[in-house]
TIMARPA-827229 format. One record per atom (N, C-alpha, C, O, CB): residue number from 1; residue in three letters; atom name; x, y, z. Coordinates in steps of 0.001 Angstrom, whole numbers. Atoms other than C-alpha are relative to their C-alpha. Glycine has a CB too. Layout:
// TIMARPA-827229
+------+------+------+---------+---------+---------+
| rovo | zado | bafi |      px |      py |      pz |
+------+------+------+---------+---------+---------+
|  NUM |  ALA |   CA |       X |       Y |       Z |
...
+------+------+------+---------+---------+---------+
//
This chain:
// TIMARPA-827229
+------+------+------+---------+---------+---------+
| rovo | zado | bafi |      px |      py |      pz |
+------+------+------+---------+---------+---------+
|    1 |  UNK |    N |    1318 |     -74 |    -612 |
|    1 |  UNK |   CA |  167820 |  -90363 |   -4453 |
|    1 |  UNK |    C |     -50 |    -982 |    1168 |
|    1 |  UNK |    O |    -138 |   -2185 |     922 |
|    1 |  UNK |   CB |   -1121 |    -306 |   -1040 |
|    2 |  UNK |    N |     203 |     906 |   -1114 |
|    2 |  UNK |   CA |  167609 |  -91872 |   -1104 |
|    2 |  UNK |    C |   -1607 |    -598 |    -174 |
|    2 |  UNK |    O |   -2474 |      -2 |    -813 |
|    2 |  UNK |   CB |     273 |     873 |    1503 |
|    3 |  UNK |    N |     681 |    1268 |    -253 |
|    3 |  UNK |   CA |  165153 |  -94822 |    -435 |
|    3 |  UNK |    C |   -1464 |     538 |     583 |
|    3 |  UNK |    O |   -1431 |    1751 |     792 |
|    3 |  UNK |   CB |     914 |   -1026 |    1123 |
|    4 |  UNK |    N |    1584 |      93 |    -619 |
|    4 |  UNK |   CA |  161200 |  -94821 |     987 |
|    4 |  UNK |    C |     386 |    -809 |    1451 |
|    4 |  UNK |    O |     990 |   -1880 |    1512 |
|    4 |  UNK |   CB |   -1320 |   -1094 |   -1199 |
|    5 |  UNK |    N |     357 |     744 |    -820 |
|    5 |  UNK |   CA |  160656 |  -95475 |    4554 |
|    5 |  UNK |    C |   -1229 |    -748 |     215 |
|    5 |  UNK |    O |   -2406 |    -502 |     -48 |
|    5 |  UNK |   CB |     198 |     524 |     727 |
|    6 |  UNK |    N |    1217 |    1297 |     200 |
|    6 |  UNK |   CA |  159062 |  -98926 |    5357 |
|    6 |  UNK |    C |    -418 |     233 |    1678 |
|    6 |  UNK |    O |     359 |     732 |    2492 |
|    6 |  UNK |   CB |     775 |   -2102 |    -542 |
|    7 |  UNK |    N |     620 |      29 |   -1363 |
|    7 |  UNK |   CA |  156842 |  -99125 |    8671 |
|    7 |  UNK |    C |    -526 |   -1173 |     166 |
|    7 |  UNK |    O |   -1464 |   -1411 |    -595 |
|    7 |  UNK |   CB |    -996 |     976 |     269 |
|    8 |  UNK |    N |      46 |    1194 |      87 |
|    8 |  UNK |   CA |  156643 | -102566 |    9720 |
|    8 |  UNK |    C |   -1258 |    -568 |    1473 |
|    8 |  UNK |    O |    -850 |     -60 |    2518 |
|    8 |  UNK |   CB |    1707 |    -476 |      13 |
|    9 |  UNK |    N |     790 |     130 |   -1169 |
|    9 |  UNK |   CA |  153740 | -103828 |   12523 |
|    9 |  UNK |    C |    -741 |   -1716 |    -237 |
|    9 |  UNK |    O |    -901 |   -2373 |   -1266 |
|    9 |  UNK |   CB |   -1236 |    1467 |      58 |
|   10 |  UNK |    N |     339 |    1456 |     103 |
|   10 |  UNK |   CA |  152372 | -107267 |   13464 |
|   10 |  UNK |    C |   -1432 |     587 |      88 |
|   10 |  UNK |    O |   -1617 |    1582 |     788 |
|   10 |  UNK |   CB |     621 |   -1248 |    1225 |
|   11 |  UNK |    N |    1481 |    -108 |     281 |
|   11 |  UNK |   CA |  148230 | -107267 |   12450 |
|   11 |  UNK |    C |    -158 |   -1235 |     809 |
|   11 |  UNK |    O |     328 |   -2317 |     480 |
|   11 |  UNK |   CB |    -605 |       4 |   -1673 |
|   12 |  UNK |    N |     842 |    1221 |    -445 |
|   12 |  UNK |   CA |  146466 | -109497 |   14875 |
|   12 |  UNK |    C |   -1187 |    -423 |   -1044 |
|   12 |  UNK |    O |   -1398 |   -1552 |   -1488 |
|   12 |  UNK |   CB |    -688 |     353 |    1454 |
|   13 |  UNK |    N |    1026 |     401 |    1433 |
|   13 |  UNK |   CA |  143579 | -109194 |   12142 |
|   13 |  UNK |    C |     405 |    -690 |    -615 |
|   13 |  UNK |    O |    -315 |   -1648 |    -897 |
|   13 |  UNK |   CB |    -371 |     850 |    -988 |
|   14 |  UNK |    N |    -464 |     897 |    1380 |
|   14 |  UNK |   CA |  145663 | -110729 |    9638 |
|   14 |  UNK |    C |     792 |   -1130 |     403 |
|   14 |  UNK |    O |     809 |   -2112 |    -339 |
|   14 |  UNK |   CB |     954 |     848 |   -1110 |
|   15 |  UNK |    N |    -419 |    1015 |    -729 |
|   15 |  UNK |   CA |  147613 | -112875 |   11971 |
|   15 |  UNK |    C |    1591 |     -19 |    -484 |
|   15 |  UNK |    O |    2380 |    -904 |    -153 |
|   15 |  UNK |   CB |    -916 |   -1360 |    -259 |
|   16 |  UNK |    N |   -1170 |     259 |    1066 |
|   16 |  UNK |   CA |  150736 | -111889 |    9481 |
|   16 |  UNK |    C |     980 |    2057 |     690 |
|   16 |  UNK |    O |     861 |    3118 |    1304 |
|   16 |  UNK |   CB |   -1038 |    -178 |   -2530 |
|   17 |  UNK |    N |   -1384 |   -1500 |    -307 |
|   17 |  UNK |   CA |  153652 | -108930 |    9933 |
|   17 |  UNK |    C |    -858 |     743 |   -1588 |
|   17 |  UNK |    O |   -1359 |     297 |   -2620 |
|   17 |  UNK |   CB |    2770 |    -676 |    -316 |
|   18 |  UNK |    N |    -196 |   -1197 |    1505 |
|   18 |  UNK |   CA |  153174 | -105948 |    7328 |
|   18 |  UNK |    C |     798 |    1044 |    -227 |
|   18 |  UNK |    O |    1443 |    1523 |     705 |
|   18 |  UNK |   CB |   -1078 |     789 |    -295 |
|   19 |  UNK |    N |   -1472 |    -600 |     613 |
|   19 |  UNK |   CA |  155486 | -104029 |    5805 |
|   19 |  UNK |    C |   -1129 |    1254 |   -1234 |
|   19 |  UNK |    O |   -1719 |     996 |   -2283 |
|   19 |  UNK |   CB |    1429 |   -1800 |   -1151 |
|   20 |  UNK |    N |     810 |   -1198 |     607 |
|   20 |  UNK |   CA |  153682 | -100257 |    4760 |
|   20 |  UNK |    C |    1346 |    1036 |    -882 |
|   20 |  UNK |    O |    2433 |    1128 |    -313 |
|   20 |  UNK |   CB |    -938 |    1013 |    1560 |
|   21 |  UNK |    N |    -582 |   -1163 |     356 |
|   21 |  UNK |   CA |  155480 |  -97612 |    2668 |
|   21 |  UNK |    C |    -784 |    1410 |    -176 |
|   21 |  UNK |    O |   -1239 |    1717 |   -1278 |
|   21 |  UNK |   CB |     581 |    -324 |   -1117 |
|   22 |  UNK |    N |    1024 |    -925 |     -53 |
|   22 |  UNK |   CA |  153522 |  -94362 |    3773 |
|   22 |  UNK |    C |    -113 |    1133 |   -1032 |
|   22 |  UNK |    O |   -1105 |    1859 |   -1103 |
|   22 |  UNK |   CB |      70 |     533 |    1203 |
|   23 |  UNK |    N |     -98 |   -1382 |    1044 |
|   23 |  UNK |   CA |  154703 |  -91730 |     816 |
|   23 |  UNK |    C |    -687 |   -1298 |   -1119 |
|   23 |  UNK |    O |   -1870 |   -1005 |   -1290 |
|   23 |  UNK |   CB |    2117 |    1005 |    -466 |
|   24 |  UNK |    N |     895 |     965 |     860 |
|   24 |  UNK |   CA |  153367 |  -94886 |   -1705 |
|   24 |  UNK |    C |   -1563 |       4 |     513 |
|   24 |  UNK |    O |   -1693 |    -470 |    1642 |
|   24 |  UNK |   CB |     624 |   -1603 |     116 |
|   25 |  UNK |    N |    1232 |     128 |    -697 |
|   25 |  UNK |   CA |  149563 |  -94631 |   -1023 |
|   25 |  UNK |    C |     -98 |   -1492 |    -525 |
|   25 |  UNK |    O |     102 |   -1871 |   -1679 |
|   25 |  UNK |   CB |   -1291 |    1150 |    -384 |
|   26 |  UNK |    N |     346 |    1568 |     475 |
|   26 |  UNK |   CA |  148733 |  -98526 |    -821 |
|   26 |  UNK |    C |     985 |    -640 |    -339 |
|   26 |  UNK |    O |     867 |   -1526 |   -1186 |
|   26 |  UNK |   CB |    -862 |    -204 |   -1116 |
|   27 |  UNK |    N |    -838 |     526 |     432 |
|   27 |  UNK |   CA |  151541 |  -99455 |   -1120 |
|   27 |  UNK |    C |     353 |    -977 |    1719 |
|   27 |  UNK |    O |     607 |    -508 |    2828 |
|   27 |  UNK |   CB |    1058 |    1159 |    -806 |
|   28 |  UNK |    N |    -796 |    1274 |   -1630 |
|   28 |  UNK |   CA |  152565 | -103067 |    1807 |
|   28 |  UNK |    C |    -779 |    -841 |    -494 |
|   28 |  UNK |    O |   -1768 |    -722 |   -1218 |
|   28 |  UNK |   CB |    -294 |     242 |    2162 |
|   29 |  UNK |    N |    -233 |    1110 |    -301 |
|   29 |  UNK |   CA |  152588 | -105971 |    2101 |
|   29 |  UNK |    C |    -273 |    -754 |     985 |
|   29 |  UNK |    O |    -446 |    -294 |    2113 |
|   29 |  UNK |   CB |     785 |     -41 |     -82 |
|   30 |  UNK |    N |    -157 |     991 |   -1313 |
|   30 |  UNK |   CA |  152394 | -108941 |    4128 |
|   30 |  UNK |    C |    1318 |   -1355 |      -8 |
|   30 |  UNK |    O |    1937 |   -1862 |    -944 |
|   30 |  UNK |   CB |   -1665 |    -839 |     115 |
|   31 |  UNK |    N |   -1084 |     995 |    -115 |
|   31 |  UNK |   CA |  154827 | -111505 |    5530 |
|   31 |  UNK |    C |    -347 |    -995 |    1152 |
|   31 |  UNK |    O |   -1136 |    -761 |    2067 |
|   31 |  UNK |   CB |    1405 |     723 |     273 |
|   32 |  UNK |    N |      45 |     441 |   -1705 |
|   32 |  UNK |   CA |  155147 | -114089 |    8198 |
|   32 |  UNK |    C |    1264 |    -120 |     797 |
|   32 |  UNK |    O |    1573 |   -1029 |    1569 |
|   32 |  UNK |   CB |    -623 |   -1463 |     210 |
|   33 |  UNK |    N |   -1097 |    -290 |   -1177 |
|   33 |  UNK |   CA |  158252 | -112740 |    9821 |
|   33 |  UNK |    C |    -312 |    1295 |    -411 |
|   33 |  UNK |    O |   -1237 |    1457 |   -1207 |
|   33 |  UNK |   CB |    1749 |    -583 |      11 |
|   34 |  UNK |    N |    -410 |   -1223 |     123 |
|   34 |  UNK |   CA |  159178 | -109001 |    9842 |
|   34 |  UNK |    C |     911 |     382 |   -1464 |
|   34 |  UNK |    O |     817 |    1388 |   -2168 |
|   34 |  UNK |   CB |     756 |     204 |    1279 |
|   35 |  UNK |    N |    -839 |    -232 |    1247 |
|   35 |  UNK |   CA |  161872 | -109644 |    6966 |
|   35 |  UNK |    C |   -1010 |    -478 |   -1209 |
|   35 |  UNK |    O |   -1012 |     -58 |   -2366 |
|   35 |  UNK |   CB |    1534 |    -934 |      41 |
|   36 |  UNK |    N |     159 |     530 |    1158 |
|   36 |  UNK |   CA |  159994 | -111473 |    5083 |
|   36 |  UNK |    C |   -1368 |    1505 |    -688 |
|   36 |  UNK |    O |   -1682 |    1592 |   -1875 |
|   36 |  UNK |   CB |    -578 |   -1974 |     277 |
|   37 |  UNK |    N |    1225 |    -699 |      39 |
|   37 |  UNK |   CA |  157022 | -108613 |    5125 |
|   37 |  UNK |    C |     859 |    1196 |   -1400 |
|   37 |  UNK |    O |     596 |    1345 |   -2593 |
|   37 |  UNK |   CB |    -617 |     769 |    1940 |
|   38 |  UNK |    N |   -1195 |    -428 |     401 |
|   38 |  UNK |   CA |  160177 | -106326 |    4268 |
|   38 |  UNK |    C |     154 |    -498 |   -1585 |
|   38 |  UNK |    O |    -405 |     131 |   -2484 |
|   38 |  UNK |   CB |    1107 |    -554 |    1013 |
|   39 |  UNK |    N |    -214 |     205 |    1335 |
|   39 |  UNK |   CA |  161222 | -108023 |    1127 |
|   39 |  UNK |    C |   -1477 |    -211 |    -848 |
|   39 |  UNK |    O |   -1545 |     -94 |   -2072 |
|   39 |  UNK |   CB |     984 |   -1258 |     -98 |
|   40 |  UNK |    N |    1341 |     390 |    1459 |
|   40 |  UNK |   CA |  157535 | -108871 |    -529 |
|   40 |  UNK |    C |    -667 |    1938 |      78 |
|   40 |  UNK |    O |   -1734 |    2240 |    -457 |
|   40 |  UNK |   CB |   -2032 |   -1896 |     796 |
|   41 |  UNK |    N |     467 |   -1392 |     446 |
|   41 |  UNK |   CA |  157098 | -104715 |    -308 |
|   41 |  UNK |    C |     957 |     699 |    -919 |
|   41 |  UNK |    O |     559 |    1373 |   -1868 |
|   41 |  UNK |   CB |    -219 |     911 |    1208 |
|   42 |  UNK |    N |    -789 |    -217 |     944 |
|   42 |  UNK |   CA |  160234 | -103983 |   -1849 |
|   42 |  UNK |    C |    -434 |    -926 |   -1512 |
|   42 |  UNK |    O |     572 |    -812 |   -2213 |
|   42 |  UNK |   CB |    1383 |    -310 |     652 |
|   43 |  UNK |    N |     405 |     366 |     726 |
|   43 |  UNK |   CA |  158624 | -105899 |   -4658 |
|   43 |  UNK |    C |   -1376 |     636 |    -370 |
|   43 |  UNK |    O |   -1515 |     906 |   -1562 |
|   43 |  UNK |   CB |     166 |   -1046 |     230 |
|   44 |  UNK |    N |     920 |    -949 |     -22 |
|   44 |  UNK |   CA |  155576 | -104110 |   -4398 |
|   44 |  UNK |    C |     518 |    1638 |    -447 |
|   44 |  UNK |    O |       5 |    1928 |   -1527 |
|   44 |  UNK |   CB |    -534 |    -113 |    1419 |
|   45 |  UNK |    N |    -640 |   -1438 |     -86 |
|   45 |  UNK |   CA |  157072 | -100599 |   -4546 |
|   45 |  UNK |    C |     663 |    -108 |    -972 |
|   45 |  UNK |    O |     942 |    1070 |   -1195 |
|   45 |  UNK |   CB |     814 |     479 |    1171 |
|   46 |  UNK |    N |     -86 |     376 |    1314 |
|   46 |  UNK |   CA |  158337 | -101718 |   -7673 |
|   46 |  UNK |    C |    -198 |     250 |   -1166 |
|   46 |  UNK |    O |     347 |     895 |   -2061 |
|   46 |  UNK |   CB |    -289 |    -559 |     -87 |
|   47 |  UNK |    N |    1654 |     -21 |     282 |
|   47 |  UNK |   CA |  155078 | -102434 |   -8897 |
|   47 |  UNK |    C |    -433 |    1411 |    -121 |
|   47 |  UNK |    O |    -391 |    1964 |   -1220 |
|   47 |  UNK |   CB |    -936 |    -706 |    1259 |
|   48 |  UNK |    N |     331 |   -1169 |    -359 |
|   48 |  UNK |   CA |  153966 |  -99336 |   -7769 |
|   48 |  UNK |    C |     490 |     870 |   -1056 |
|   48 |  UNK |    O |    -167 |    1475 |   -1903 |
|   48 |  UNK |   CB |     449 |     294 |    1276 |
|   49 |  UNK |    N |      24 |   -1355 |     665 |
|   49 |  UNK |   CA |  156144 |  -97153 |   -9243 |
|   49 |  UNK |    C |     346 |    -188 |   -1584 |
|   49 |  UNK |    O |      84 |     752 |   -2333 |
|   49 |  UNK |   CB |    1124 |    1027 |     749 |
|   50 |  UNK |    N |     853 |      17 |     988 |
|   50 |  UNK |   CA |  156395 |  -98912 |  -12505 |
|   50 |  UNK |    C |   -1246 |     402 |    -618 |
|   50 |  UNK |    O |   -1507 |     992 |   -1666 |
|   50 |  UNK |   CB |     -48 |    -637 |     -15 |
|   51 |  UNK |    N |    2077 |    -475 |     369 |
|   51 |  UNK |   CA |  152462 |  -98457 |  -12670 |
|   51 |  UNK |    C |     356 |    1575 |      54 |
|   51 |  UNK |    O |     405 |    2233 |    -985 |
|   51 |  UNK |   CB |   -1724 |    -570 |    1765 |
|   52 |  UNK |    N |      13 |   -1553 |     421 |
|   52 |  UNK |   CA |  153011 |  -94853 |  -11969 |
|   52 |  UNK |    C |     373 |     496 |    -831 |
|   52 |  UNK |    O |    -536 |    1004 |   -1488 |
|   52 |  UNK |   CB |     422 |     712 |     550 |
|   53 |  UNK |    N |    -236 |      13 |    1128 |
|   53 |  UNK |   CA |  155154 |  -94119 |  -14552 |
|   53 |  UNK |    C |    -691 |    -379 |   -1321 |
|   53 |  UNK |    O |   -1072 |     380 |   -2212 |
|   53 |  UNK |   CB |     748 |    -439 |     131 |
|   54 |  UNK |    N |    1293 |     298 |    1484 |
|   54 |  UNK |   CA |  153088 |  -96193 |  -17286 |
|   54 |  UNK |    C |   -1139 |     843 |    -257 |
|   54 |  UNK |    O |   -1564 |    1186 |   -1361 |
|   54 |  UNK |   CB |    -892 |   -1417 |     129 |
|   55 |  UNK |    N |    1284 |    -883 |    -158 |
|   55 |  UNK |   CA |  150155 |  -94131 |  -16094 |
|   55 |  UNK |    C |     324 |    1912 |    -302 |
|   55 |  UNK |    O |    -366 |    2813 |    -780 |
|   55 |  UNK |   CB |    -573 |    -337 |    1851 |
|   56 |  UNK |    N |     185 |   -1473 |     193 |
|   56 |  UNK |   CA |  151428 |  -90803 |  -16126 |
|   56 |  UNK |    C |    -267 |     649 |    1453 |
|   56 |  UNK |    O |    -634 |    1817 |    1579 |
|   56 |  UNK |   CB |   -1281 |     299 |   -1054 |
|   57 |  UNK |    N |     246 |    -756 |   -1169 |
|   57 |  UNK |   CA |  151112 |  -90174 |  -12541 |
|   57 |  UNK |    C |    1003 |     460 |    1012 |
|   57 |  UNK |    O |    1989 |    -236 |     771 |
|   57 |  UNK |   CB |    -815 |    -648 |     625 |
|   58 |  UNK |    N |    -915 |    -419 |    -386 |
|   58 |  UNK |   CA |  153319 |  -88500 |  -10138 |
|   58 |  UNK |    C |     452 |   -1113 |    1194 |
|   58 |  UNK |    O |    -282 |   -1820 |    1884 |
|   58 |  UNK |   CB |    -266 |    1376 |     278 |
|   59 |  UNK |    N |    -787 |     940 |    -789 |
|   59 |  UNK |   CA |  156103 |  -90446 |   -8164 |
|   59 |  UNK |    C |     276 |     824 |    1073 |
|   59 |  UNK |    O |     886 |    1877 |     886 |
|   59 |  UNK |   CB |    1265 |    -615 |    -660 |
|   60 |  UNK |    N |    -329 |   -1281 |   -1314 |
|   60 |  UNK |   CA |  156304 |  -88713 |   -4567 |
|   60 |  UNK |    C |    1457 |     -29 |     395 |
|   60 |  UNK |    O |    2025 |    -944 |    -201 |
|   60 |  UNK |   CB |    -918 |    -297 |    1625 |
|   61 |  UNK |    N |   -1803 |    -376 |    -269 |
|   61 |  UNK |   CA |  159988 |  -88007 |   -3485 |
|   61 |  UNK |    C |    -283 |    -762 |    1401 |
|   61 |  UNK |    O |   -1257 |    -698 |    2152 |
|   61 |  UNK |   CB |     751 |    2143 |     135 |
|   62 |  UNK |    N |     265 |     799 |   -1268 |
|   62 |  UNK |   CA |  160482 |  -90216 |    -744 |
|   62 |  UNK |    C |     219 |    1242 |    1645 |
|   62 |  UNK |    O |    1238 |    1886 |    1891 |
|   62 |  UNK |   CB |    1413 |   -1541 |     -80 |
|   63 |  UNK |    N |     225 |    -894 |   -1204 |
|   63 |  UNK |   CA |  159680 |  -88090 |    2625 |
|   63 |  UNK |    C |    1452 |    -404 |    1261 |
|   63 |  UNK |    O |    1575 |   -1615 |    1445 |
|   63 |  UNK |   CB |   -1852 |    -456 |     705 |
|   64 |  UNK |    N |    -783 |    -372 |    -214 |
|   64 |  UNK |   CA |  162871 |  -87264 |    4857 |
|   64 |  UNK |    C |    -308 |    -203 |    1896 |
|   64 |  UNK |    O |    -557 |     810 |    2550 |
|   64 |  UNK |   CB |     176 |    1224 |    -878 |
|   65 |  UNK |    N |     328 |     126 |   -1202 |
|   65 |  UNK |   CA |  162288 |  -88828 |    8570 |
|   65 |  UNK |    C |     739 |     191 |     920 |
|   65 |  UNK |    O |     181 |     250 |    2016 |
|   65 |  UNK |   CB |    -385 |    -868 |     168 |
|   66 |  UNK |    N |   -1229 |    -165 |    -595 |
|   66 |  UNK |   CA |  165179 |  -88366 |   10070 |
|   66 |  UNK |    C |    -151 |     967 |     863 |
|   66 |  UNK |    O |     475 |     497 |    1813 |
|   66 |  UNK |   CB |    1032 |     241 |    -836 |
|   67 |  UNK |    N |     532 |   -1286 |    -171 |
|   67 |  UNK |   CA |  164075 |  -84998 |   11486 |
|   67 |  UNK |    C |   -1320 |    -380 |     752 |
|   67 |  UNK |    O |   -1658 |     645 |    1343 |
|   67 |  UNK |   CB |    -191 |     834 |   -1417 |
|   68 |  UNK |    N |    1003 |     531 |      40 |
|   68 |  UNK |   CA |  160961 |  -86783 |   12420 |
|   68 |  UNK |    C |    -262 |    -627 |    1252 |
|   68 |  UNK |    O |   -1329 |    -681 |    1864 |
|   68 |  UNK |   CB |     -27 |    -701 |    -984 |
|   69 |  UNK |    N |      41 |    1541 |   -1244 |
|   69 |  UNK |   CA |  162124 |  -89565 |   15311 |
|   69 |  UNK |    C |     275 |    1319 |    1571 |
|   69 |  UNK |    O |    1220 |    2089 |    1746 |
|   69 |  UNK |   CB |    2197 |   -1825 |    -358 |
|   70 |  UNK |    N |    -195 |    -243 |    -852 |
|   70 |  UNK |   CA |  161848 |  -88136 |   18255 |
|   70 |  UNK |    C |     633 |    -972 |    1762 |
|   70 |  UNK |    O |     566 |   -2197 |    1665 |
|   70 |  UNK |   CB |    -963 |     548 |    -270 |
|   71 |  UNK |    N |    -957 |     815 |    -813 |
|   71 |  UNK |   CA |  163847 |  -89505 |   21899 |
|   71 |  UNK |    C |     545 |     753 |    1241 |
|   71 |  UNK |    O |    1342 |     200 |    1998 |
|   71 |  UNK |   CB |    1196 |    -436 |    -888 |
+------+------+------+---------+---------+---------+
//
């Protein structure tokens, strides 16, 4: 099973980097570099899909971007 893409953007609001995984609804993070945003979502996403599982709810197949990037 390949991996979840992460989407990473600096928030002037928050003053901090975040680190989104868009097939996870609610699923990011924050950091104060880019990596660090990075690793505290991979901990999240985790989280996440633990909880889903416990719950009974469906785990989305991670979405296929590749196809996606345009250039």
């Amino acid at each position: 099973m390949s991996d979840y893409s992460i989407n990473v953007f600096f928030s002037e609001e928050d003053g901090a980097w975040v680190a989104v995984i868009p097939d996870l609804p609610g699923c990011s993070a924050f950091g104060d570099t880019p990596e660090q945003a990075v690793a505290e979502v991979g901990v999240a996403k985790l989280a996440w899909l633990e909880t889903a599982v416990a719950t009974g709810k469906p785990v989305p197949a991670p979405t296929d971007r590749s196809a996606s990037a345009s250039g």
